[in-house]
C-alpha positions as CSV (number, residue, x, y, z in Angstrom):
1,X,0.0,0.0,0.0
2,X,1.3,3.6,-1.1
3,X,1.5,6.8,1.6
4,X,0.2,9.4,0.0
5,X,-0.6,13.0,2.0
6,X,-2.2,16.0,0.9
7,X,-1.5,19.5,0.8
8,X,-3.6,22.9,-0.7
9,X,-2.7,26.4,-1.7
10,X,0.1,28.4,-3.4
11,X,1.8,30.2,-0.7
12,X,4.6,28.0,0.8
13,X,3.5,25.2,-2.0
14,X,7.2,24.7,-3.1
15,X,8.7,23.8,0.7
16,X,5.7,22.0,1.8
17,X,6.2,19.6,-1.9
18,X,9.6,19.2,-1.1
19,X,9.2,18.2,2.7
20,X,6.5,15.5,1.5
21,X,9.3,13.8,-0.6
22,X,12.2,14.6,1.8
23,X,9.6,12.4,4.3
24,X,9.4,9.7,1.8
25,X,5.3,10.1,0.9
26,X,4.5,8.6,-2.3
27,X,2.0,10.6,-3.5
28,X,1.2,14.5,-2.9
29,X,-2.6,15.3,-3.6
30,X,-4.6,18.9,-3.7
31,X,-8.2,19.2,-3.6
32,X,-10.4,22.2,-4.9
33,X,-12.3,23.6,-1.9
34,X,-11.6,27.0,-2.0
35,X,-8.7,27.4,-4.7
36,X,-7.4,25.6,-8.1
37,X,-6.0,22.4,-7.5
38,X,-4.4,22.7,-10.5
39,X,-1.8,25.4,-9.6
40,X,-0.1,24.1,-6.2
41,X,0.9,20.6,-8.3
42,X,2.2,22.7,-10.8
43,X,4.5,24.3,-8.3
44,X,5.0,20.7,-7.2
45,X,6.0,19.1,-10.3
46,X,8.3,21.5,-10.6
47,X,10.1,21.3,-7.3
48,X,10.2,17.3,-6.7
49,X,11.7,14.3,-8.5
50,X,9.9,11.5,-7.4
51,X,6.3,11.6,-5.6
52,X,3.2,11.4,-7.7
53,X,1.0,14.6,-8.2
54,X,-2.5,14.1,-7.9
55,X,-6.3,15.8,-7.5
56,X,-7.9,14.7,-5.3
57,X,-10.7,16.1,-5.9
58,X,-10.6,18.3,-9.0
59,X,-14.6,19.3,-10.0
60,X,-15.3,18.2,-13.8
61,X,-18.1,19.7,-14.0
62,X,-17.0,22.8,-13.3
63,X,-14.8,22.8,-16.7
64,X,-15.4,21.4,-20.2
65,X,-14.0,18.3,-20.9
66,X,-11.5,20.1,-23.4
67,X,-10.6,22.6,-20.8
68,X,-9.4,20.4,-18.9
69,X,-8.2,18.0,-21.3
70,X,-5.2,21.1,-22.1
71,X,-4.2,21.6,-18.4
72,X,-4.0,17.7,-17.6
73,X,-1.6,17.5,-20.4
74,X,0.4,20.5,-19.6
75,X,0.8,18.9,-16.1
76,X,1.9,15.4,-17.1
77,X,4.2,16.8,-19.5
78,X,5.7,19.2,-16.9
79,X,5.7,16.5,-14.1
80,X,7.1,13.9,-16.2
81,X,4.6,11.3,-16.4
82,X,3.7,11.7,-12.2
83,X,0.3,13.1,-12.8
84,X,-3.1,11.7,-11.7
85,X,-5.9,13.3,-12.5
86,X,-8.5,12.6,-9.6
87,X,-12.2,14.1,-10.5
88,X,-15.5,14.1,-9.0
89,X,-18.7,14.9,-9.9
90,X,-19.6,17.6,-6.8
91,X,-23.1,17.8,-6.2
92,X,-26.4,19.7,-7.9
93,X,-26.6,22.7,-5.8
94,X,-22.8,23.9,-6.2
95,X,-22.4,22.5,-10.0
96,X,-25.6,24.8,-10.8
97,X,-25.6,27.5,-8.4
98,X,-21.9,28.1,-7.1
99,X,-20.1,27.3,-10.5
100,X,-23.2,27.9,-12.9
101,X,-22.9,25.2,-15.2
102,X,-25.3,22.2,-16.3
103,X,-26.4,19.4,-14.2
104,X,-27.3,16.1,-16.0
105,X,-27.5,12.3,-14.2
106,X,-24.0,12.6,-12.8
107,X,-22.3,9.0,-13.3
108,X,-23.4,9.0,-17.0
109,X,-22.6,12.4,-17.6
110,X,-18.9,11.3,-15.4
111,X,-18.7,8.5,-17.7
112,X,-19.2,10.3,-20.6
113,X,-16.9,13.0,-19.7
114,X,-14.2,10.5,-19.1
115,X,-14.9,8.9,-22.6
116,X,-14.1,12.7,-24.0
117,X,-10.9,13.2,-22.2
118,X,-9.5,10.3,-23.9
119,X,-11.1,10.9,-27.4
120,X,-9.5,14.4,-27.4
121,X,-6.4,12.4,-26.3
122,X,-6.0,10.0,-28.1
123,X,-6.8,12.7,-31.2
124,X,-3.8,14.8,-29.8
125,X,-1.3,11.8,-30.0
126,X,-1.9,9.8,-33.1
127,X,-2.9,12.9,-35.2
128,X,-6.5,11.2,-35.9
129,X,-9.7,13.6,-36.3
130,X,-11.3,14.2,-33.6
131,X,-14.9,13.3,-33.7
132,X,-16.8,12.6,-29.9
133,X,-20.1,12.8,-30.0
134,X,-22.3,12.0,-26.9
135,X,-25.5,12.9,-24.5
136,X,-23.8,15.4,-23.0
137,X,-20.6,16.2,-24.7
138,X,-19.5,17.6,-28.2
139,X,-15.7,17.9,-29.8
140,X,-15.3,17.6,-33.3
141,X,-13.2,20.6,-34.4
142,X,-9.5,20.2,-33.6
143,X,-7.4,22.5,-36.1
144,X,-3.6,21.4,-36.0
145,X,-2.8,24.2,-34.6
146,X,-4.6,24.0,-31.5
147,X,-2.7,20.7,-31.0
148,X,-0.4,20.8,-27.6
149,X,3.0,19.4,-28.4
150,X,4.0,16.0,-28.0
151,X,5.3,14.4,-24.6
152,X,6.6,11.0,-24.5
153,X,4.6,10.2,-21.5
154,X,1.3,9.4,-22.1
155,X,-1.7,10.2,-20.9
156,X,-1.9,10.9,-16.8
157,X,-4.3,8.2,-15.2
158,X,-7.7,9.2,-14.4
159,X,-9.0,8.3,-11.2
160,X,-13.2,9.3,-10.2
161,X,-14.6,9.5,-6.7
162,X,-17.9,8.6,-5.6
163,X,-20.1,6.7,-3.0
164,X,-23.1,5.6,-4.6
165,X,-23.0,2.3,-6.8
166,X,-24.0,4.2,-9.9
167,X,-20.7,6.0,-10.0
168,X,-18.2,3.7,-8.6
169,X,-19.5,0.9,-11.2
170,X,-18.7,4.0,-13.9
171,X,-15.7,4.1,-12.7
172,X,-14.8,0.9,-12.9
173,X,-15.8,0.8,-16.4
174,X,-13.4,3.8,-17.5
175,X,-11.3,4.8,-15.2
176,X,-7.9,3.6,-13.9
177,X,-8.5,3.9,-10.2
178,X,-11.1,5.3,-7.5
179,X,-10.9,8.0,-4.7
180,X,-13.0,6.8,-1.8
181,X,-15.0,9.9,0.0
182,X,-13.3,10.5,3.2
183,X,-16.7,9.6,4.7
184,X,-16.7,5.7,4.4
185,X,-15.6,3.2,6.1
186,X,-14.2,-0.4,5.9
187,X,-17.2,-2.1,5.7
188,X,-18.4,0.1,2.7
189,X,-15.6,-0.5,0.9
190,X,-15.8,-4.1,0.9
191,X,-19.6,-4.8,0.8
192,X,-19.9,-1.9,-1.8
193,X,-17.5,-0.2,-3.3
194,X,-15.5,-3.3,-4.5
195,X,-18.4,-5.0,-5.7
196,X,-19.3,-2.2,-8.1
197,X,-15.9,-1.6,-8.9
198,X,-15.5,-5.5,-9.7
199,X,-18.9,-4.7,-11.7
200,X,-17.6,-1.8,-13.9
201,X,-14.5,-3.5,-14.7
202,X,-16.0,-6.8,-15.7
203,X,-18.1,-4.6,-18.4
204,X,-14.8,-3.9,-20.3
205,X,-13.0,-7.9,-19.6
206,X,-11.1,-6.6,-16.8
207,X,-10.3,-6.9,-13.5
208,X,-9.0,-4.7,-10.5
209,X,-4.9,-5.7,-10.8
210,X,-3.4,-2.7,-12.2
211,X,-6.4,-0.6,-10.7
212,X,-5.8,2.1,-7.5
213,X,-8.0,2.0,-5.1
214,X,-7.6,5.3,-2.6
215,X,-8.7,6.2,0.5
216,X,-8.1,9.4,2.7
217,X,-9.8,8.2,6.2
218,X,-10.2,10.0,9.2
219,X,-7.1,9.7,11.0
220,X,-6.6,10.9,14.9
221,X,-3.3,10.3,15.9
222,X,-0.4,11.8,17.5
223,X,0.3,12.6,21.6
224,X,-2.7,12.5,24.3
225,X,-3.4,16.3,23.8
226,X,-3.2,16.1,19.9
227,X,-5.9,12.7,20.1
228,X,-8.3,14.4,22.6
229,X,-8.6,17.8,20.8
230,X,-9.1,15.6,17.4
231,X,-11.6,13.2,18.3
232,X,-14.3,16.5,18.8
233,X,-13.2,17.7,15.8
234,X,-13.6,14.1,13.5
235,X,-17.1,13.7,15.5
236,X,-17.4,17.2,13.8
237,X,-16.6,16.4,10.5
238,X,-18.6,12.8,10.4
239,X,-21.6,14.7,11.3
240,X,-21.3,17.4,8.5
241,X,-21.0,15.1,6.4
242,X,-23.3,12.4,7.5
243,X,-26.5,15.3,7.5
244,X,-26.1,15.1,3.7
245,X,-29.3,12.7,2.0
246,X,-26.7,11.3,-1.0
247,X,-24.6,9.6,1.3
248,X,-27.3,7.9,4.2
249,X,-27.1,4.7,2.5
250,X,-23.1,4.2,4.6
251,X,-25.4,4.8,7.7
252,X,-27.7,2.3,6.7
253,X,-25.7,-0.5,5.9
254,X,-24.6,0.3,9.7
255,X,-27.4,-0.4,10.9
256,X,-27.7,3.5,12.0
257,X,-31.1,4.3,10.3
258,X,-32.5,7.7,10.8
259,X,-29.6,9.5,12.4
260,X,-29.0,11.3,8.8
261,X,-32.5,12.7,8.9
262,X,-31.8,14.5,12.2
263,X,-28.5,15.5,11.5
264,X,-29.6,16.9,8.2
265,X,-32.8,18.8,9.8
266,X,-30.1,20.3,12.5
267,X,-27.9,21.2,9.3
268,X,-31.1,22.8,7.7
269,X,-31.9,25.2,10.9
270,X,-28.8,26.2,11.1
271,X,-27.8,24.7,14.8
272,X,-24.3,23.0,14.1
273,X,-23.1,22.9,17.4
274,X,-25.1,20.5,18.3
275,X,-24.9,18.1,15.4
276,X,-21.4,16.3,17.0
277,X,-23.4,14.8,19.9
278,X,-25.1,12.7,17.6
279,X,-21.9,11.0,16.7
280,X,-21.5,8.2,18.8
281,X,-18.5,6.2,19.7
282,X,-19.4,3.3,17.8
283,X,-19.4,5.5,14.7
284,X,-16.5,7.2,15.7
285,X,-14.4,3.6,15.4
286,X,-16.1,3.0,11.8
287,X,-15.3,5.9,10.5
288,X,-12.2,7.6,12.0
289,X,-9.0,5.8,12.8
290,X,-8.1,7.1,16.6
291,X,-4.7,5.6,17.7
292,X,-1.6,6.9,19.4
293,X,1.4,7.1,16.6
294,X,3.5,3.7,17.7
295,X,0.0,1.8,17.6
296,X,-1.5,3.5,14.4
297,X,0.2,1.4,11.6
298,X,-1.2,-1.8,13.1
299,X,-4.5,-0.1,13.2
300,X,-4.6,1.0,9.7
301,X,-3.5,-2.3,8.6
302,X,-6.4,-3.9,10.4
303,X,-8.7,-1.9,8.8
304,X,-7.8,-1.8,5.3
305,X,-5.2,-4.6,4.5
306,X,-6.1,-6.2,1.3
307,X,-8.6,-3.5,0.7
308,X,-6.7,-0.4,-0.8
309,X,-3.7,0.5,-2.8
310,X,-2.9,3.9,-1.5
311,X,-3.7,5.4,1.7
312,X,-3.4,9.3,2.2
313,X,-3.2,11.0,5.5
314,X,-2.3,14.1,7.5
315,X,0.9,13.7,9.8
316,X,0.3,15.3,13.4
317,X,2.3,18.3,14.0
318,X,5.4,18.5,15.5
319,X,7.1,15.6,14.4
320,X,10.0,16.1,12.5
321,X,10.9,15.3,8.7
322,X,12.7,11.8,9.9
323,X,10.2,10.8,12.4
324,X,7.4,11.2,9.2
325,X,9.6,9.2,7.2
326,X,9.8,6.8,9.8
327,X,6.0,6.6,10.5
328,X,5.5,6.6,6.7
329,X,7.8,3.8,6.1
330,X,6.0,1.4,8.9
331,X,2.7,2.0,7.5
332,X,3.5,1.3,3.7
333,X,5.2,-2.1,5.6
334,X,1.5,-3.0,6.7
């Protein structure tokens, strides 16, 4: 299993890239939550030798697939081959009303927009006209000079999040790996997501060797001081996350029936505070890994030995670019 970690934002981008390599991560991924992904891996590409670059998530509908065909290209190029491009589908309200684009049925439309990326592709590097055509999606004007130079490295892998079975089967179909949500848990991944995975990639004669599986869990760990003022804060973030409708069905399988519902009316009026309390221990252990730092690699391989491929996580502050490499080093040995 790879040790991946991520990181956001352009100010300090260059030493924070360089101190996840120097502590022997093997993957660096940014997310779009309040800035471009895109432009802190560039900075990173540029400053490292060895780690992959990844988004983790970067929001496709947000951009045309052509848009972001060009920038994914320009990124593998300048990373040498280290690029994968992690996208997810966001959800209706903030695809329509936050970045003002289209909604459609979102694994199709994901599956679809996948399908273009490597159409336009596969156009660029064997000089073939470029003629996609779909529900959703349109490219069939591609003047040579609008072509982006040619890179010997092919294109980056494409990796798709999701939760529901819709989606992860789509990405099974055409993608070359899958980002688990940070709100899942083991038993998810092995009663759900692999199965649909297993699914998708049975509809094209294949299987999941070759194919990453990632997860970024909930990880509490470090001294006494740094666990008890986490464990408020994960309780925090399983509730946000857990009032949303889309993803009830991980509380279900649980066994935890109708805790979403409340959590989402307490979201709905506004009263946040009180939404932790509804987070009890039990969920706390399904979702969130809480272990002190000599005990956590034993813990992590517990939980998801023989389940993923790469496993990203936050370090706790304060240790020191050895002691990371050191932690990082006993977990990928799990």
């Amino acid at each position: 299993m790879r040790i991946d970690t991520t990181f956001g934002g352009l100010t300090g981008a260059a030493a924070r890239a360089r101190d996840v390599e120097a502590a022997r991560f093997d993957g660096l991924w940014a997310g779009e939550l309040n800035g471009d992904p895109f432009l802190p891996l560039t900075i990173a590409a540029e400053v490292t030798e060895r780690i992959d670059i990844g988004t983790s998530i970067a929001v496709a509908f947000a951009r045309s697939p052509m848009t972001l065909a060009y920038t994914a290209v320009d990124l593998q190029r300048h990373s040498r081959g280290r690029l994968h491009l992690g996208l997810g589908s966001q959800v209706r309200a903030h695809v329509q009303r936050r970045f003002g684009m289209p909604w459609g049925r979102p694994a199709p439309q994901l599956r679809e927009y996948v399908l273009a990326l490597r159409a336009i592709w596969s156009a660029w590097a064997e000089g073939t006209p470029l003629d996609f055509q779909g529900e959703y999606y349109r490219h069939t004007l591609m003047p040579p000079d609008f072509v982006p130079p040619h890179h010997e490295y092919g294109p980056p892998k494409v990796l798709l999040a999701g939760v529901g079975e819709a989606m992860t089967r789509a990405a099974g179909e055409v993608a070359d790996g899958f980002l688990c949500h940070g709100f899942t848990t083991a038993r998810w991944i092995r009663e759900r997501t692999l199965p649909a995975l297993r699914a998708g990639r049975a509809r094209v004669g294949a299987d999941l060797d070759g194919f990453d599986i990632l997860a970024t869990p909930f990880v509490v760990t470090g001294t006494e001081r740094q666990i008890a003022e986490g464990v408020p804060k994960a309780r925090a973030r399983i509730a946000f996350y857990a009032s949303t409708p889309s993803y009830r069905g991980i509380f279900e399988l649980h066994g935890w029936d109708g805790v979403n519902e409340e959590l989402t009316a307490l979201s709905k009026s506004g009263r946040w505070q009180e939404m932790p309390a509804l987070i009890t221990d039990e969920m706390l252990d399904a979702f969130a890994v809480v272990a002190p730092l000599d005990e956590l690699p034993g813990r992590v391989a517990e939980r998801f030995g023989g389940l993923l491929t790469r496993l990203s996580f936050h370090p706790p502050a304060g240790l020191t670019t050895e002691q990371t490499a050191e932690l990082v080093h006993r977990l990928r040995a799990c």
